[in-house]
C-alpha positions in Angstrom: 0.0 0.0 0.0 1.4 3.6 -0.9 1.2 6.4 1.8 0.1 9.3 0.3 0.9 11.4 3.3 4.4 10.8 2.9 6.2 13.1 0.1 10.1 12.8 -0.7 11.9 16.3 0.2 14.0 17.7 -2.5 17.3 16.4 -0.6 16.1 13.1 -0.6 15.3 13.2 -4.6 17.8 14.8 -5.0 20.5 12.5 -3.5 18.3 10.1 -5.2 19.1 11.3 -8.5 22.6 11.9 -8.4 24.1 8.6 -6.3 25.1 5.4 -8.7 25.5 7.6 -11.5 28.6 6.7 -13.6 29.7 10.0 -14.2 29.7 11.1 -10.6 32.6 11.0 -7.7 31.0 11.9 -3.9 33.2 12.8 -1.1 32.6 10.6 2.4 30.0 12.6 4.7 32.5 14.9 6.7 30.7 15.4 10.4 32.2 18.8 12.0 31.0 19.3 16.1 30.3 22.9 16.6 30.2 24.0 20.2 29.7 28.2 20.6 31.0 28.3 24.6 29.5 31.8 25.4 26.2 30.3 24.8 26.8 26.8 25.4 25.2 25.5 22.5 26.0 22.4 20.2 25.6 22.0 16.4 26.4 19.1 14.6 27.1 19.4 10.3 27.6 16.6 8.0 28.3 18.0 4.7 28.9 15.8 1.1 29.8 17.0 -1.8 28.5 15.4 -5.6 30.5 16.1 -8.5 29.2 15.4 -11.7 31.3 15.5 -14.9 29.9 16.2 -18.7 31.8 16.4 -21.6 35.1 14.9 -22.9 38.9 16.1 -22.4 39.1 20.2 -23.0 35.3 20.6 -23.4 34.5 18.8 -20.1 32.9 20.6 -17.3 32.3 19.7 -13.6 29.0 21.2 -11.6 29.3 20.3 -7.6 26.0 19.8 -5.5 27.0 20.4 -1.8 24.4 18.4 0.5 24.4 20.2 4.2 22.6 18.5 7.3 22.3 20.7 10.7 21.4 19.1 13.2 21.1 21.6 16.6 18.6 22.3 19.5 16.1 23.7 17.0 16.1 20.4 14.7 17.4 18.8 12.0 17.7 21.2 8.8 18.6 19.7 5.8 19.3 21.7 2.2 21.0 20.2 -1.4 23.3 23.2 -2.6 22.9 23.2 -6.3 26.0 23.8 -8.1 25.5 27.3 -9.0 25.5 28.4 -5.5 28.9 25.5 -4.9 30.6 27.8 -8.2 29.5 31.2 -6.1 31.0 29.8 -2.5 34.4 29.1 -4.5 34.8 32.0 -6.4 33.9 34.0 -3.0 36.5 32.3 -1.6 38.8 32.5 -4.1 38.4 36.6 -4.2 39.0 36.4 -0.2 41.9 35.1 -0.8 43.4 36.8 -3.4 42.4 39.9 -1.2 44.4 39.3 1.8 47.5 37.9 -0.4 47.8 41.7 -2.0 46.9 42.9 1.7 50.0 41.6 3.5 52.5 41.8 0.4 51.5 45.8 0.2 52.0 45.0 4.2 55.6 43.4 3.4 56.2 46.0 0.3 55.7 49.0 2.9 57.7 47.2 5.8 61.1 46.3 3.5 60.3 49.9 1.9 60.8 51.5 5.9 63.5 49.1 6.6 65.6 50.2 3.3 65.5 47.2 1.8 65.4 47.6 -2.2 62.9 45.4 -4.3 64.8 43.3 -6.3 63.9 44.3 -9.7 65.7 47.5 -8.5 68.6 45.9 -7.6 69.3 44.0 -11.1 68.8 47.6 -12.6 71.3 49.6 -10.7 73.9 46.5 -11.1 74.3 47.0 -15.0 
């Protein structure tokens, strides 16, 4: 007999869709403990990641969906992040980075610039 009552979340169909497929490597479920100590409160995250390759050699292209489970005092939240917000999260970080590499070498240009220190494109100039 089919329950009715019962419909399958977009995670579930999701997942569904996407594990067994030949074209598709998964990560293991990575479970990170989260404890904030000023309020005393536990979370619990299991996050997998789904990457699914199309295409052949040059031409090929890989989308990531990001599956995220949170489990705290307020429930159990579960979301599938399709790969268009996985591309936006790495490109973010990415930019982050990129930002605080030029950050501390203007930091290190400015320090080796009050020290005296020449740059050494300077120093094969004056040398000729």
């Amino acid at each position: 007999m089919i329950d009715n009552d019962r419909t399958i979340s977009d995670f579930d169909r999701l997942m569904g869709a996407l594990h067994g497929l030949p074209d598709i490597v998964t990560t293991k479920p990575a479970t990170i403990n989260i404890v904030h100590p000023l309020i005393g409160v536990g979370q619990t995250f299991i996050v997998q990641t789904f990457r699914q390759r199309s295409g052949e050699g040059r031409e090929a292209t890989s989308r990531d969906t990001i599956f995220v489970q949170v489990a705290s005092h307020e429930g159990l939240i579960r979301m599938a992040l399709p790969a268009e917000v996985s591309d936006a999260i790495a490109r973010q970080r990415e930019s982050v980075g990129s930002k605080n590499r030029k950050k501390a070498a203007r930091a290190e240009a400015e320090r080796r610039k009050q020290a005296g220190i020449q740059p050494g494109f300077l120093k094969a100039r004056r040398s000729k």
